[in-house]
PyMOL Python script that loads the backbone (N, CA, C, O; Angstrom):
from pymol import cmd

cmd.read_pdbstr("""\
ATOM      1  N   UNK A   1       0.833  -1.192   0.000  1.00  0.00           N
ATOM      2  CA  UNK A   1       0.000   0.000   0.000  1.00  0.00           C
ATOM      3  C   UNK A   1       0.873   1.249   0.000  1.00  0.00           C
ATOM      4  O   UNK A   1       1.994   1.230   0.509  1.00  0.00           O
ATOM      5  N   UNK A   2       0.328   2.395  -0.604  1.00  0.00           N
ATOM      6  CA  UNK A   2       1.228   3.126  -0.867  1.00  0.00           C
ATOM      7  C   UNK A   2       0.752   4.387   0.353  1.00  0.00           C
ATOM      8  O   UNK A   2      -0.395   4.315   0.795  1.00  0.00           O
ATOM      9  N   UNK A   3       1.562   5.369   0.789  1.00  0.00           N
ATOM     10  CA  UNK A   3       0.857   6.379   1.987  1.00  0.00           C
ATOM     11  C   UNK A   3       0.826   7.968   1.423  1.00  0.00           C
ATOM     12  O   UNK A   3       1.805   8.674   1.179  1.00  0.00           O
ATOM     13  N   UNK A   4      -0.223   8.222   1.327  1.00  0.00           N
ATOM     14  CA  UNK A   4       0.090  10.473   0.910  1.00  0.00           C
ATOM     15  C   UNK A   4      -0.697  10.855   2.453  1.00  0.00           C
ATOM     16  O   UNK A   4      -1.619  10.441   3.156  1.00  0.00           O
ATOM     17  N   UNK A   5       0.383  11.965   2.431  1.00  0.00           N
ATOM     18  CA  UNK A   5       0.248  12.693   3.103  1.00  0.00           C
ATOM     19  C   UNK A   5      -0.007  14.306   2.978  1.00  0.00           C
ATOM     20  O   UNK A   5       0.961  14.970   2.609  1.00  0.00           O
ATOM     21  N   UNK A   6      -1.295  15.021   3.269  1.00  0.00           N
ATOM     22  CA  UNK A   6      -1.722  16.115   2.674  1.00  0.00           C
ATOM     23  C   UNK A   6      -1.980  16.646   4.103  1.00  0.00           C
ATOM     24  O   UNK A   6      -2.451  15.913   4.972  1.00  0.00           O
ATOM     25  N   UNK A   7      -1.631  18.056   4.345  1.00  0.00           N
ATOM     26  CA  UNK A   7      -2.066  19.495   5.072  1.00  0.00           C
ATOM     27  C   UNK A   7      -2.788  20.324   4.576  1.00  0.00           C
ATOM     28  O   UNK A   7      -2.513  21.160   3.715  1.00  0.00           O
ATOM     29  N   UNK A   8      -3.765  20.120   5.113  1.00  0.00           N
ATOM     30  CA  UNK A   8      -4.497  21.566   4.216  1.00  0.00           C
ATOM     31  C   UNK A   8      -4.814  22.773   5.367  1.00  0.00           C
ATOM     32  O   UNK A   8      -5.050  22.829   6.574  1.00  0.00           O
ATOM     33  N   UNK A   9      -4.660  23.756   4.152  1.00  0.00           N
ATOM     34  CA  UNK A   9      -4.209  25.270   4.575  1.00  0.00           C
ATOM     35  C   UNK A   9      -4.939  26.028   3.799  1.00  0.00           C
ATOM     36  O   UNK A   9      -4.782  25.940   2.581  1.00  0.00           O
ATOM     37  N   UNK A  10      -5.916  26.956   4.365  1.00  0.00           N
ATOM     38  CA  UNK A  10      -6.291  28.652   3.364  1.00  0.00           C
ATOM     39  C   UNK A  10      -5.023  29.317   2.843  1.00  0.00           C
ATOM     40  O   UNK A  10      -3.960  28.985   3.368  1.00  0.00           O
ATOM     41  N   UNK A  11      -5.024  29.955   2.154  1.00  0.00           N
ATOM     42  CA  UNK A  11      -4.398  31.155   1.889  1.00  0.00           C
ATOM     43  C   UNK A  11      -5.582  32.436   0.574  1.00  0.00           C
ATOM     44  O   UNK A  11      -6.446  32.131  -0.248  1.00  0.00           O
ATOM     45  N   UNK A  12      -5.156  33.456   0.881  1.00  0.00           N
ATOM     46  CA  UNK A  12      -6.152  34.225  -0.068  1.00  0.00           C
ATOM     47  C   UNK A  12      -4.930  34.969  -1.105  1.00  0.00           C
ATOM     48  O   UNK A  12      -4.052  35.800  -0.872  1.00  0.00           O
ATOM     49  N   UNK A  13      -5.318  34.289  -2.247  1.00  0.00           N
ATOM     50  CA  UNK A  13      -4.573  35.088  -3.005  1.00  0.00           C
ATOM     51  C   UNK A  13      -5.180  35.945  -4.103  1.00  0.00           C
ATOM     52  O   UNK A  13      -4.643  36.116  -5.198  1.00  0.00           O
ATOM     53  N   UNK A  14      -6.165  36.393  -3.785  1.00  0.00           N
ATOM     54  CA  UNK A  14      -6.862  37.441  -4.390  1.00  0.00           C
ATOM     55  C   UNK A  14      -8.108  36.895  -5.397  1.00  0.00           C
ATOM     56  O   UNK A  14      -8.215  35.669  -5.354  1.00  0.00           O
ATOM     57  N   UNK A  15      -8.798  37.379  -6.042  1.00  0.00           N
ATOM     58  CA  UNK A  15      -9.268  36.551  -7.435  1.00  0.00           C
ATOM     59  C   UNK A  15      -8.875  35.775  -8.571  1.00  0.00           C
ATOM     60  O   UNK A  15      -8.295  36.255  -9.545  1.00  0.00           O
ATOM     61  N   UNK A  16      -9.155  34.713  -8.455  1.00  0.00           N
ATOM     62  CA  UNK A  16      -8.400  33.645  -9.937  1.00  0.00           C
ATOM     63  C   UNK A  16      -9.119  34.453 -11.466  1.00  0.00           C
ATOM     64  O   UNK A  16      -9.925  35.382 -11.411  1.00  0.00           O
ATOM     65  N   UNK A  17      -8.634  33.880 -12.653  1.00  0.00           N
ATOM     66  CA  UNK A  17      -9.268  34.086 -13.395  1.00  0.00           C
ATOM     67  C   UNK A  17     -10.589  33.104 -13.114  1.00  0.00           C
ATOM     68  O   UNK A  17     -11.725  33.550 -13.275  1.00  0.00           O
ATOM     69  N   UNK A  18     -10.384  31.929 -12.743  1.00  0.00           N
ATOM     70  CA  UNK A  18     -11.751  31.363 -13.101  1.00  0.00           C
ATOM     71  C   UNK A  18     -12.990  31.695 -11.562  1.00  0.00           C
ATOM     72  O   UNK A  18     -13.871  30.873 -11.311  1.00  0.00           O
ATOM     73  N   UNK A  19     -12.871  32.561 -10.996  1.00  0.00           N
ATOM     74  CA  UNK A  19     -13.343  32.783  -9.756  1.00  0.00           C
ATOM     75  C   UNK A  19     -13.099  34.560  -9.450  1.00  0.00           C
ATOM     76  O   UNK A  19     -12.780  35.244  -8.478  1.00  0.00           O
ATOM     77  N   UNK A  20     -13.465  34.813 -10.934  1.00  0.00           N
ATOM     78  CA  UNK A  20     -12.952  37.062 -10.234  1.00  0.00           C
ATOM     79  C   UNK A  20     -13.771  37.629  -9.115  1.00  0.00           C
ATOM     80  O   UNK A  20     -13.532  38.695  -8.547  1.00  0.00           O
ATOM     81  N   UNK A  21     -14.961  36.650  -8.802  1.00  0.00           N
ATOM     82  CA  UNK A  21     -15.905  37.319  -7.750  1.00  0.00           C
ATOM     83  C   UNK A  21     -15.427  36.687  -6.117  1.00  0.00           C
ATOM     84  O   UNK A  21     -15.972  36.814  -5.020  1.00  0.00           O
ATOM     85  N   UNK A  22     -14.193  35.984  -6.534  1.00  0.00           N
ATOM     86  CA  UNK A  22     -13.556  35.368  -5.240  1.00  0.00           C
ATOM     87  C   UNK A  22     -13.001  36.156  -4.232  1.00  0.00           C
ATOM     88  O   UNK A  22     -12.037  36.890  -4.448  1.00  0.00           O
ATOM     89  N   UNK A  23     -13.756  36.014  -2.721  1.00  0.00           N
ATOM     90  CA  UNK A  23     -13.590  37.270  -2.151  1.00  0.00           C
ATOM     91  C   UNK A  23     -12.679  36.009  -0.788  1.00  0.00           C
ATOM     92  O   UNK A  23     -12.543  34.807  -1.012  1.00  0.00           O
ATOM     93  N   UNK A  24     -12.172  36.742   0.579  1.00  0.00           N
ATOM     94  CA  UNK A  24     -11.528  35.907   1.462  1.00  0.00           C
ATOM     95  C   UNK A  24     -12.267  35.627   2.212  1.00  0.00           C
ATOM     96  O   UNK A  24     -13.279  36.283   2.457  1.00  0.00           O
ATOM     97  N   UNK A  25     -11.924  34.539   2.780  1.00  0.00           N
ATOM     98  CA  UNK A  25     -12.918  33.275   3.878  1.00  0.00           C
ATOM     99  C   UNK A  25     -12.670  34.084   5.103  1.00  0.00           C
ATOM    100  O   UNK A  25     -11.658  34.694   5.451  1.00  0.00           O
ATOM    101  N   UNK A  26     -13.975  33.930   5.747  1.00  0.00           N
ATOM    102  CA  UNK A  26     -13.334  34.222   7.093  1.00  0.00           C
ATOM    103  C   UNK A  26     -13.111  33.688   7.764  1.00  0.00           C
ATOM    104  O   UNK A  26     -13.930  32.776   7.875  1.00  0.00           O
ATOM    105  N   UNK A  27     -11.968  33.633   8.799  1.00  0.00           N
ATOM    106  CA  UNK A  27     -11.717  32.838  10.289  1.00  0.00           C
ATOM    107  C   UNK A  27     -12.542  31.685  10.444  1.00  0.00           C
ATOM    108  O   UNK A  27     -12.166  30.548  10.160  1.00  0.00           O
ATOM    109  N   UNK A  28     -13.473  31.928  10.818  1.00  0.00           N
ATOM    110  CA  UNK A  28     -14.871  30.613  11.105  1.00  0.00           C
ATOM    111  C   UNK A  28     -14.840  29.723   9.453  1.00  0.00           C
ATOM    112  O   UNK A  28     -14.656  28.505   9.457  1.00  0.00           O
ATOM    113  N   UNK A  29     -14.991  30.302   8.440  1.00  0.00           N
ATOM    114  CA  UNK A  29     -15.190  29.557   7.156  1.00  0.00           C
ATOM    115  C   UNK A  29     -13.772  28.727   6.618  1.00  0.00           C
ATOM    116  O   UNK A  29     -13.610  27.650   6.044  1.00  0.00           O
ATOM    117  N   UNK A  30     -12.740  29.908   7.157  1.00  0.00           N
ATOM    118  CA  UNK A  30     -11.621  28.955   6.930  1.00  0.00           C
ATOM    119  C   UNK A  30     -11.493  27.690   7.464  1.00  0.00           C
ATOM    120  O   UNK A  30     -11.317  26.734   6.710  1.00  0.00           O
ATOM    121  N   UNK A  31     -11.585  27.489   9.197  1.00  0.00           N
ATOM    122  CA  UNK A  31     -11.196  26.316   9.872  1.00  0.00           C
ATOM    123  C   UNK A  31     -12.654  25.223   9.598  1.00  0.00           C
ATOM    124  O   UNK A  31     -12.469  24.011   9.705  1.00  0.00           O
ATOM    125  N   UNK A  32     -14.436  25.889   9.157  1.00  0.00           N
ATOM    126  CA  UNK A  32     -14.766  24.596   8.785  1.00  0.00           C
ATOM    127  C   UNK A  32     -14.294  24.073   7.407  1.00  0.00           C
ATOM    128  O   UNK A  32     -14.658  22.942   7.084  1.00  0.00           O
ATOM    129  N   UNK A  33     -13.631  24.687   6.689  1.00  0.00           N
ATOM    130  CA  UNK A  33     -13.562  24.083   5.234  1.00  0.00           C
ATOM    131  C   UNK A  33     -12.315  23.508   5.149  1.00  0.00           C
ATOM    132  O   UNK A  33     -11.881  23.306   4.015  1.00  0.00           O
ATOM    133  N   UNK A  34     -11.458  23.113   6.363  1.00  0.00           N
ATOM    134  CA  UNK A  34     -10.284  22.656   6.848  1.00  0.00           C
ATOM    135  C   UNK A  34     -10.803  21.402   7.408  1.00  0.00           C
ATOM    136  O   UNK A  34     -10.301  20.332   7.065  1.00  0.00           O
ATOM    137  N   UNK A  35     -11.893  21.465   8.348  1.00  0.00           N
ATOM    138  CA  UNK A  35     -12.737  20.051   8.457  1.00  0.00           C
ATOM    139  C   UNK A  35     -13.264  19.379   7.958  1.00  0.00           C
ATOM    140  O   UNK A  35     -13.111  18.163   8.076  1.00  0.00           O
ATOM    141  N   UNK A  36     -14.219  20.036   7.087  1.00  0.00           N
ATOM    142  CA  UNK A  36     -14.540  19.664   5.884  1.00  0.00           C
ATOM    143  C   UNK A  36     -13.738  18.603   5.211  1.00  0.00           C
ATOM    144  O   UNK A  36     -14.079  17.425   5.104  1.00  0.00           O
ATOM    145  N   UNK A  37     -12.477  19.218   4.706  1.00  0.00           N
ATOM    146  CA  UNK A  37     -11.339  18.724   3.746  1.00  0.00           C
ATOM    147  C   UNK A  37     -11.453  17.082   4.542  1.00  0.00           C
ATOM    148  O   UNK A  37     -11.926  16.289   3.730  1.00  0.00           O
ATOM    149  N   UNK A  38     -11.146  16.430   5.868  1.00  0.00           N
ATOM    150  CA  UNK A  38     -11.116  15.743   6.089  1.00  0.00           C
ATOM    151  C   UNK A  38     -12.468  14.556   5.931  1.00  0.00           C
ATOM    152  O   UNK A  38     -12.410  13.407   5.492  1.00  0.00           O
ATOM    153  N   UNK A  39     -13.318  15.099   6.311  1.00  0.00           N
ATOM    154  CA  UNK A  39     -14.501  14.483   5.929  1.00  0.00           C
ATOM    155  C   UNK A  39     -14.839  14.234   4.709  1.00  0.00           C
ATOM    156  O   UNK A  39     -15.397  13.205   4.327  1.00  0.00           O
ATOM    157  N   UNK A  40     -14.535  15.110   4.079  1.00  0.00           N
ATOM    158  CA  UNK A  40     -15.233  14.990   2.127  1.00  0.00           C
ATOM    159  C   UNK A  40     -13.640  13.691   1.789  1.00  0.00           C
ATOM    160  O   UNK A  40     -13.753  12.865   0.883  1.00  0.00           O
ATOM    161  N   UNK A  41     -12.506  13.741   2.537  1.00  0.00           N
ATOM    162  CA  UNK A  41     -11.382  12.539   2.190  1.00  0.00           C
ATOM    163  C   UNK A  41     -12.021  11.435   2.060  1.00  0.00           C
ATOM    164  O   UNK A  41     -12.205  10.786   1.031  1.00  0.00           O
ATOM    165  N   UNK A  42     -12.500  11.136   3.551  1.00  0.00           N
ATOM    166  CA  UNK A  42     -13.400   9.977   4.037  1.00  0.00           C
ATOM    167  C   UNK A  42     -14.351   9.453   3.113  1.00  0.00           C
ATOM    168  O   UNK A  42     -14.444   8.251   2.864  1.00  0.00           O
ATOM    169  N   UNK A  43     -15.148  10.457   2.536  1.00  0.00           N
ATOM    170  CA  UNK A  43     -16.189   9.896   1.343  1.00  0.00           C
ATOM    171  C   UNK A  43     -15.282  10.010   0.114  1.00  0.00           C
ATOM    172  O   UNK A  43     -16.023   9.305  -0.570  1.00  0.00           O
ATOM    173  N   UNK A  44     -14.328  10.306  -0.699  1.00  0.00           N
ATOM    174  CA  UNK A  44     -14.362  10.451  -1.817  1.00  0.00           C
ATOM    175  C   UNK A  44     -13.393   8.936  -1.554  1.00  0.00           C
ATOM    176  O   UNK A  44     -13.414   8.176  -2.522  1.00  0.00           O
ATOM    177  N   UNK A  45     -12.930   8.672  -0.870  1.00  0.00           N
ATOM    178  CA  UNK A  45     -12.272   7.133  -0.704  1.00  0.00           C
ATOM    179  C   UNK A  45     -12.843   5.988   0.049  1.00  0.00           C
ATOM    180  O   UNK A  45     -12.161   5.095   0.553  1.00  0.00           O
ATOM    181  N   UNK A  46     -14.359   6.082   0.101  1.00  0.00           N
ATOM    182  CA  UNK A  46     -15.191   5.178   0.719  1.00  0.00           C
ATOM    183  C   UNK A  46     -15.126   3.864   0.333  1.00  0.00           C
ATOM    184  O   UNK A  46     -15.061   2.863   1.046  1.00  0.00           O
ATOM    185  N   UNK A  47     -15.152   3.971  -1.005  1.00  0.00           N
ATOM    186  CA  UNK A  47     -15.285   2.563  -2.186  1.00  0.00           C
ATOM    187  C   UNK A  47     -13.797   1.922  -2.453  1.00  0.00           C
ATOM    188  O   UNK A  47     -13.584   0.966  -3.198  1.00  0.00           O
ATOM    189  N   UNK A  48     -12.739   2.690  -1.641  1.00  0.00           N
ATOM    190  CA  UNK A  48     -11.585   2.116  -1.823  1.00  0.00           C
ATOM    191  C   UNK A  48     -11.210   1.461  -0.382  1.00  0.00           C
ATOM    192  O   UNK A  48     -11.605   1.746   0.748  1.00  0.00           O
ATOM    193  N   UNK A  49     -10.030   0.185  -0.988  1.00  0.00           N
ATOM    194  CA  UNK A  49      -9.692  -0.376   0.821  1.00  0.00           C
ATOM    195  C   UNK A  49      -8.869   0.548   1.145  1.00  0.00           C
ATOM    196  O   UNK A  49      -7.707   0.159   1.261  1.00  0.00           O
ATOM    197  N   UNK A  50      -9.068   1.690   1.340  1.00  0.00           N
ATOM    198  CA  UNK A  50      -8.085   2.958   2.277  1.00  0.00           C
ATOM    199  C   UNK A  50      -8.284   3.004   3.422  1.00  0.00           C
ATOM    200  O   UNK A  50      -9.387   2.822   3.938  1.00  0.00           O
ATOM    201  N   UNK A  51      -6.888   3.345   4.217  1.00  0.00           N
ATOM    202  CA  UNK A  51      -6.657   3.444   5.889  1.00  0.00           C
ATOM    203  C   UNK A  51      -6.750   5.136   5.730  1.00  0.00           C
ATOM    204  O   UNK A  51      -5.937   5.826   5.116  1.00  0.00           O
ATOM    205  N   UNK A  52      -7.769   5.540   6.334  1.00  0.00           N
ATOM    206  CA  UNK A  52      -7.209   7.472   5.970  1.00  0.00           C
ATOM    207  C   UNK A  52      -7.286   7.961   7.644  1.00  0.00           C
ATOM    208  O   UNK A  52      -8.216   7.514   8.316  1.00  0.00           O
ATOM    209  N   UNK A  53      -6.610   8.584   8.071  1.00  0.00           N
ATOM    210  CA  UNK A  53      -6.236   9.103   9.383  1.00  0.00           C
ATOM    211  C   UNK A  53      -5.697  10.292   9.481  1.00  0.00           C
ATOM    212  O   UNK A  53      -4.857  10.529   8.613  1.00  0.00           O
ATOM    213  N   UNK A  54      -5.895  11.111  10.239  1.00  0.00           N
ATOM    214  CA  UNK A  54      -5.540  12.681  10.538  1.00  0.00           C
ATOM    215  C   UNK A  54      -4.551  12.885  11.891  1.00  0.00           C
ATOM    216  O   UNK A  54      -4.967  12.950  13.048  1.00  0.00           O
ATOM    217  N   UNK A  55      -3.756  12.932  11.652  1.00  0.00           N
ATOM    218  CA  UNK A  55      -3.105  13.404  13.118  1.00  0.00           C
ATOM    219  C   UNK A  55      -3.511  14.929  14.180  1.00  0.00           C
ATOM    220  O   UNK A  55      -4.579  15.542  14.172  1.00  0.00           O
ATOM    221  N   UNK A  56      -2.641  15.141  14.774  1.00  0.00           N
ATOM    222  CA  UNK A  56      -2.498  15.871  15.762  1.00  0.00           C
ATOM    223  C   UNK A  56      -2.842  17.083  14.965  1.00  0.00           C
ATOM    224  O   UNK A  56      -3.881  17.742  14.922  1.00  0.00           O
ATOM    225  N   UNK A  57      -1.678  17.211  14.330  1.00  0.00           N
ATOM    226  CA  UNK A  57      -1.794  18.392  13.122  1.00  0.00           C
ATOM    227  C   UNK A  57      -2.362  19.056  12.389  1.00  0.00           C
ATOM    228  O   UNK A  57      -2.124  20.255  12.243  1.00  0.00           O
ATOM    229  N   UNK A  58      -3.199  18.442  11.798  1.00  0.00           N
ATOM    230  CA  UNK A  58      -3.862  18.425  10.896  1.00  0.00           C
ATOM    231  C   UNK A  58      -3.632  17.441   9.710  1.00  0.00           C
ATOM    232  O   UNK A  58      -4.411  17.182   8.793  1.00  0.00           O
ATOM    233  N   UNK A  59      -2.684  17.072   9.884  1.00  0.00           N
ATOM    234  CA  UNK A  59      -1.997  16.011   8.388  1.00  0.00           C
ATOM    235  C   UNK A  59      -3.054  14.839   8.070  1.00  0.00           C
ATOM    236  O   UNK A  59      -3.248  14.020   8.969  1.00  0.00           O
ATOM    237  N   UNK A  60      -3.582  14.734   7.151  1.00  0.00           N
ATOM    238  CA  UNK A  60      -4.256  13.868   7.089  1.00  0.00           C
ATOM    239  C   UNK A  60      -3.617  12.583   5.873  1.00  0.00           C
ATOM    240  O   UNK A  60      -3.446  12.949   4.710  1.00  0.00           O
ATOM    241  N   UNK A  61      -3.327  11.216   6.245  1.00  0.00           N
ATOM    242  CA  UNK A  61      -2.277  10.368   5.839  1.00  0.00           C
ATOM    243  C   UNK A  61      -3.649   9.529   5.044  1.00  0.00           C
ATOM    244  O   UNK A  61      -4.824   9.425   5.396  1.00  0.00           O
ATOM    245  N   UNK A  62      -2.990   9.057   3.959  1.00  0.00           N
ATOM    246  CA  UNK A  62      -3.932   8.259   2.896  1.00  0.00           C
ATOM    247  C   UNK A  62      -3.547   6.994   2.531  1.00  0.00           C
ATOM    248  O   UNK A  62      -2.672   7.114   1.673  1.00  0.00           O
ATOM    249  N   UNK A  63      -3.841   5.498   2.833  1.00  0.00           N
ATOM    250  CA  UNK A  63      -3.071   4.691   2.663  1.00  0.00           C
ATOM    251  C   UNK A  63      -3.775   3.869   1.881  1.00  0.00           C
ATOM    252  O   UNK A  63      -4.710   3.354   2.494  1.00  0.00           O
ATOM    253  N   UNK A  64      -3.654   3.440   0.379  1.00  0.00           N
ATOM    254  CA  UNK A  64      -4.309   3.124  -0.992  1.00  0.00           C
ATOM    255  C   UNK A  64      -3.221   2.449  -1.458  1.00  0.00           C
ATOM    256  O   UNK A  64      -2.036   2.640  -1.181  1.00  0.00           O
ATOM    257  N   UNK A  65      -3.965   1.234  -2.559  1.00  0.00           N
ATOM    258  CA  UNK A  65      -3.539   1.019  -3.673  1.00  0.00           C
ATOM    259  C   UNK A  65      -3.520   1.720  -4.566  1.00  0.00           C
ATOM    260  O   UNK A  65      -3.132   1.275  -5.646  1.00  0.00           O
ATOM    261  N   UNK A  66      -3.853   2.816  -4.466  1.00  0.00           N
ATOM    262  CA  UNK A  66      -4.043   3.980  -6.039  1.00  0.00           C
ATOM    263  C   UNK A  66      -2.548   4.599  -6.407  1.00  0.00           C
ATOM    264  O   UNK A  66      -1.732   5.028  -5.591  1.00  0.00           O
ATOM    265  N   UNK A  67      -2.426   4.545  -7.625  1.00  0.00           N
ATOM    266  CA  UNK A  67      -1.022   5.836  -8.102  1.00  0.00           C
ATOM    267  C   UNK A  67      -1.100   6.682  -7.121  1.00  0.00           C
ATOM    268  O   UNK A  67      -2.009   6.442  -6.326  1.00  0.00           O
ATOM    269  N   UNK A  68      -0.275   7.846  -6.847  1.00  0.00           N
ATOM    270  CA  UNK A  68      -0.114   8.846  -6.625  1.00  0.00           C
ATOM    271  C   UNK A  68      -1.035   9.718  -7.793  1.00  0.00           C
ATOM    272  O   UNK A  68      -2.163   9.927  -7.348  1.00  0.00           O
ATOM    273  N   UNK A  69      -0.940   9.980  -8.442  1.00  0.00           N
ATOM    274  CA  UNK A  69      -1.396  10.612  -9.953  1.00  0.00           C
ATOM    275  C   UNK A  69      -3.064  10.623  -9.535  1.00  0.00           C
ATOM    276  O   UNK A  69      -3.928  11.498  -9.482  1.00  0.00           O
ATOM    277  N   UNK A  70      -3.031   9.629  -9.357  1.00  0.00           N
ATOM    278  CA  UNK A  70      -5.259   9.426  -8.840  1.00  0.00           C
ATOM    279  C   UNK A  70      -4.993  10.079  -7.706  1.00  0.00           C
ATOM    280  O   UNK A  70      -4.909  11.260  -8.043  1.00  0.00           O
ATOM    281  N   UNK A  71      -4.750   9.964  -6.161  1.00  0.00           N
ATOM    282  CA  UNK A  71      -5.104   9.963  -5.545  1.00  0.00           C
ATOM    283  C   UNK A  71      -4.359  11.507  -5.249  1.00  0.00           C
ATOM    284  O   UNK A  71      -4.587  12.240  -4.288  1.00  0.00           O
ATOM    285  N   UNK A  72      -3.644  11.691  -6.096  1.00  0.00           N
ATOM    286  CA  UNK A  72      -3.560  13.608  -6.071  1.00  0.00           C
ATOM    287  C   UNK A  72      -4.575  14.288  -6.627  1.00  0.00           C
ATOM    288  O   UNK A  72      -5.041  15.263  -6.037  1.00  0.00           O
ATOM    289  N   UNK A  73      -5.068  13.874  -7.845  1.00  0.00           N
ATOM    290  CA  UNK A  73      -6.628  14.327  -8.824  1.00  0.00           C
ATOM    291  C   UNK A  73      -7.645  14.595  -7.826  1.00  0.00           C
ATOM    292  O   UNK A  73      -8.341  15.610  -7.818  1.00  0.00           O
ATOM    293  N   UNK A  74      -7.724  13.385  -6.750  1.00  0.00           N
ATOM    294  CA  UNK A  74      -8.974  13.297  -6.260  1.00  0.00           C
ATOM    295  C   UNK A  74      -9.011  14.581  -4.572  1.00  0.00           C
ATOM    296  O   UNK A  74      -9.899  15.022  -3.842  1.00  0.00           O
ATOM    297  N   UNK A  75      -7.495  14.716  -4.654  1.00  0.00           N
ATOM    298  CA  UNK A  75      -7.739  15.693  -3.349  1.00  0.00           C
ATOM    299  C   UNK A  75      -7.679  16.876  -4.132  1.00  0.00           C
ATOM    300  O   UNK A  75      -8.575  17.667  -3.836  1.00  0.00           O
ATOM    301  N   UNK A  76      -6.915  17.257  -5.035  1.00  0.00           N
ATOM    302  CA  UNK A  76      -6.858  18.123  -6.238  1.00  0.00           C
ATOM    303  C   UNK A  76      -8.945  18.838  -5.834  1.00  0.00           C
ATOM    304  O   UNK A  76      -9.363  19.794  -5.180  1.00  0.00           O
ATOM    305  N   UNK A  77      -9.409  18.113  -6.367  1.00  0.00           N
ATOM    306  CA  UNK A  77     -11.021  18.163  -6.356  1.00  0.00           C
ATOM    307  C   UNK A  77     -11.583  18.718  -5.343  1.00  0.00           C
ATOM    308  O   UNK A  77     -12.524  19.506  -5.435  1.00  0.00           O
ATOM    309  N   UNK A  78     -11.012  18.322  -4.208  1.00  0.00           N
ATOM    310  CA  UNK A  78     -11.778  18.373  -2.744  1.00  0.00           C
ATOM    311  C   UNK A  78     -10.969  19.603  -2.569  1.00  0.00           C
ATOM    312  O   UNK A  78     -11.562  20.384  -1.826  1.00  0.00           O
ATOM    313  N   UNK A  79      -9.904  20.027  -2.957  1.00  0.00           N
ATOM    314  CA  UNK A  79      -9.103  21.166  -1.982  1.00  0.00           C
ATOM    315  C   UNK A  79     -10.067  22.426  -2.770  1.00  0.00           C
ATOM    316  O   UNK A  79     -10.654  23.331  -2.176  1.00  0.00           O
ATOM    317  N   UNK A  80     -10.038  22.165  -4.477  1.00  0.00           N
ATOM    318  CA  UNK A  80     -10.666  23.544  -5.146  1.00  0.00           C
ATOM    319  C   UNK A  80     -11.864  23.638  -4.383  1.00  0.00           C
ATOM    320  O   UNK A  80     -12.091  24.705  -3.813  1.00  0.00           O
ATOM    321  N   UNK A  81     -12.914  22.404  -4.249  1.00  0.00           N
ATOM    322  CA  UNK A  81     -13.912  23.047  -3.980  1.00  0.00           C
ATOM    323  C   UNK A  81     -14.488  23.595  -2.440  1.00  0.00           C
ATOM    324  O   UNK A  81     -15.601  23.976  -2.080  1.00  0.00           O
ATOM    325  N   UNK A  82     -13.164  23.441  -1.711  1.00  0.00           N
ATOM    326  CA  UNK A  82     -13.160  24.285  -0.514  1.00  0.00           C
ATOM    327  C   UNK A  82     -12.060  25.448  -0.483  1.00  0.00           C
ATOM    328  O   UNK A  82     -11.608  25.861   0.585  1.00  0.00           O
ATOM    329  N   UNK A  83     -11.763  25.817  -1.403  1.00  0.00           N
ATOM    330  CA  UNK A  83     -10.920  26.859  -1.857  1.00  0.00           C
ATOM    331  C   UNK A  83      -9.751  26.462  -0.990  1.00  0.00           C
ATOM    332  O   UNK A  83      -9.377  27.524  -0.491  1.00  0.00           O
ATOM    333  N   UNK A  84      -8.885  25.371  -0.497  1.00  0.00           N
ATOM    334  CA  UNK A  84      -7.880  25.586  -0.004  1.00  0.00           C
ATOM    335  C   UNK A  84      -6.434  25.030  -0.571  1.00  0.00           C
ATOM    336  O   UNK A  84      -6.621  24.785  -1.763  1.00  0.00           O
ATOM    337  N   UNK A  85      -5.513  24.828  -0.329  1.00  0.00           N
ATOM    338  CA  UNK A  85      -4.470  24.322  -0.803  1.00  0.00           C
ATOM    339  C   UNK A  85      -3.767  23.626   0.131  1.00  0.00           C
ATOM    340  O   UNK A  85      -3.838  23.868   1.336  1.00  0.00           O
ATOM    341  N   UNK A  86      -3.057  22.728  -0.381  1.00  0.00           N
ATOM    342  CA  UNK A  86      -2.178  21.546   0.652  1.00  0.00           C
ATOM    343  C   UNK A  86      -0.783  21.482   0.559  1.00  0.00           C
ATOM    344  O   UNK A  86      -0.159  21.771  -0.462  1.00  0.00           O
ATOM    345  N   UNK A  87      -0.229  21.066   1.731  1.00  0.00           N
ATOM    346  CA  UNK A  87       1.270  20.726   1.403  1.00  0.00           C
ATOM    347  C   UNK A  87       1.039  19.320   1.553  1.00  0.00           C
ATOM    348  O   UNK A  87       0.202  18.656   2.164  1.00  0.00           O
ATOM    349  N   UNK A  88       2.470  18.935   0.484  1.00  0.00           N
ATOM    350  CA  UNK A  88       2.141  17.188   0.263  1.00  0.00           C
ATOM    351  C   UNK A  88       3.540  16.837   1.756  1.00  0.00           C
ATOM    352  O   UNK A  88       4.353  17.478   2.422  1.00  0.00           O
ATOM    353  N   UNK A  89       3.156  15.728   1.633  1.00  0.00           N
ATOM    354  CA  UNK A  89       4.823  15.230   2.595  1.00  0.00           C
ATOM    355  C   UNK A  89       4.610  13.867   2.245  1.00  0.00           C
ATOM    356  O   UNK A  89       5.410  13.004   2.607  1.00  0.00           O
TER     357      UNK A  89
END
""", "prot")
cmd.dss("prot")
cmd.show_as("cartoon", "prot")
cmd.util.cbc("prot")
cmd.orient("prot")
């Protein structure tokens, strides 16, 4: 089995092109869409035999038979649609 490891983090970097009406999260919206991130993990890898676990940190560890390549796509998905971004480890 292979293991990813993702942090997810806000940052506001102003309006994208594909989002110009993109304004900044606040405090409260940031940290649920940080919880979120973990929960929407849980379902988008339901149908797979994945070990998924969150530490102390926030790090949330992914343990799959999938490429890397899939199982970056699929947080790829979950991070846009909570506007946040991750560090991998």
């Amino acid at each position: 089995m292979n293991t990813y490891k993702y942090a997810p983090y806000y940052e506001f970097k102003g309006p994208k092109a594909s989002n110009p009406l993109r304004e900044e999260l606040s405090k409260d919206d940031q940290e649920r869409n940080i919880e979120l991130f973990y929960t929407d993990v849980l379902n988008i890898f339901e149908d797979e035999k994945a070990v998924i676990s969150r530490d102390v940190n926030g790090v949330v560890s992914i343990q799959s038979d999938l490429i890397e390549k899939d199982c970056d796509e699929r947080i790829k998905a979950i991070l846009n649609s909570l506007d946040l971004y991750a560090k991998k480890s």
